[in-house]
C-alpha positions in Angstrom: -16.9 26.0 -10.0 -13.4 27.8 -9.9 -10.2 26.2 -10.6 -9.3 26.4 -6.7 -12.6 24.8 -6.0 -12.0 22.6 -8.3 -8.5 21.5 -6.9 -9.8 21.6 -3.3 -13.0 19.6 -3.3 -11.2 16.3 -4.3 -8.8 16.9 -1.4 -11.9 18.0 0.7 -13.5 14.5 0.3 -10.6 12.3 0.8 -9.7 14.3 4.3 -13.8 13.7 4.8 -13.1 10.1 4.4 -9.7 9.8 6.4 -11.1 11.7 9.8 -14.4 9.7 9.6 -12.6 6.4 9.6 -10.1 7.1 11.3 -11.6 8.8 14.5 -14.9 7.0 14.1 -17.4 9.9 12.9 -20.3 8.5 12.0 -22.0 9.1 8.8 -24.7 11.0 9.9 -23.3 13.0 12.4 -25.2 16.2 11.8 -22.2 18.3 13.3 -19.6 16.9 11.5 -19.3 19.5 8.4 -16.8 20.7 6.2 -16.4 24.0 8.3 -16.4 22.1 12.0 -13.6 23.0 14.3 -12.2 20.3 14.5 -10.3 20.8 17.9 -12.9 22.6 19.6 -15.6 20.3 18.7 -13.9 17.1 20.0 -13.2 15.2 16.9 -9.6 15.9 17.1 -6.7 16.5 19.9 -3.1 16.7 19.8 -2.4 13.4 19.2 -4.7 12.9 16.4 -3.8 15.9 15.2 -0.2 14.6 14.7 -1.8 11.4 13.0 -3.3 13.8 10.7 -0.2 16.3 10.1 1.3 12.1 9.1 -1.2 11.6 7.0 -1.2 14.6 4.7 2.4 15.1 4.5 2.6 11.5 2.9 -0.7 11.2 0.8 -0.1 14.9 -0.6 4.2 14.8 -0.6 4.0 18.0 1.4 5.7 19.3 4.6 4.0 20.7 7.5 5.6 22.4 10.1 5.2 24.1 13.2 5.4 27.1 12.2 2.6 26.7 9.3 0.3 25.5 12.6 0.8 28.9 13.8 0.4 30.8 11.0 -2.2 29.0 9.0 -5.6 28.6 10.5 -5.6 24.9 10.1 -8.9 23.8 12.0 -11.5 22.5 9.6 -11.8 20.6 6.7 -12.4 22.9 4.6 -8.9 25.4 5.7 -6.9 22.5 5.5 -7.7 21.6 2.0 -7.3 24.7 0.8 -3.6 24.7 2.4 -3.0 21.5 1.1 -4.0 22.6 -2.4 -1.7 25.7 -2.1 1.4 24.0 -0.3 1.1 21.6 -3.2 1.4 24.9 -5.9 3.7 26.2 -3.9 2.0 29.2 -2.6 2.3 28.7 1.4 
């Protein structure tokens, strides 16, 4: 595992855990992976979006703003871990 895999996958499972309890996914929902649109496939809209944009800033002491929802693909799990991870190095 790399170093950036490494970094991500704890980040990975907490967002995993936050949208599941949050927006009621269910545990076995087959659809529900780490590379689901999240948008497009119904689990989020634009106001848990901005629930979401809440959560990370303060769990991870980062800054999202509009523009990064522009110009980052930010639409599954698995993208927004990875910006998390390099926000937090200070690389986006």
């Amino acid at each position: 595992m790399t170093s950036d895999a490494t970094a991500v996958l704890p980040v990975l499972q907490e967002l995993d855990a936050f949208i599941r309890s949050t927006f009621d996914v269910a545990a076995d929902d087959p659809v529900f992976t780490s590379d689901v649109h999240l948008f497009d496939n119904g689990y989020l809209d634009s106001f848990g979006a901005q629930q979401l944009i809440t959560h990370l800033e303060a769990t991870y002491q980062i800054k999202i703003s509009d523009n990064d929802l522009v110009k980052y693909p930010l639409n599954t799990l698995t993208e927004i871990s990875k910006f998390v991870v390099d926000r937090r190095r200070g690389v986006r």
